[in-house]
C-alpha distance (Angstrom), angle and dihedral (degrees) to the residues before:
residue distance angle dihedral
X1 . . .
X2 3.68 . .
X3 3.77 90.1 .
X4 4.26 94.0 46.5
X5 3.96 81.6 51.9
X6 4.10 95.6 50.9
X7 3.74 87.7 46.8
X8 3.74 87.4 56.8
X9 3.79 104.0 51.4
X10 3.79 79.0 37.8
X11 3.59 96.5 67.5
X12 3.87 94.0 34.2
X13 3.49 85.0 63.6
X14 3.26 110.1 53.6
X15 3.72 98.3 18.3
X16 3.87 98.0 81.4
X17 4.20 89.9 36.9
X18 4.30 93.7 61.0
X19 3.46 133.0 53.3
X20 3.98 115.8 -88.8
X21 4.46 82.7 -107.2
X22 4.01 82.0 73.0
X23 3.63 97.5 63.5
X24 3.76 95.0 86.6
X25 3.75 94.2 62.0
X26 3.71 99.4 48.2
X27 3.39 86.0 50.9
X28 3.78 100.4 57.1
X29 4.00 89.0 42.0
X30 3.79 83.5 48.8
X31 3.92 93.6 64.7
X32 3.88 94.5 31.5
């Protein structure tokens, strides 16, 4: 839960700041 929640702020963070290219490796650190 805690985890799911992290991954979410996570990406809100540093979603808007890169380029839409970056989303692929925030995603597979996201469910490392």
């Amino acid at each position: 839960m805690v985890r799911i929640f992290l991954s979410i702020v996570w990406v809100f963070t540093f979603w808007p700041l890169q380029p839409l290219r970056s989303w692929a490796p925030p995603r597979s650190l996201v469910f490392t």
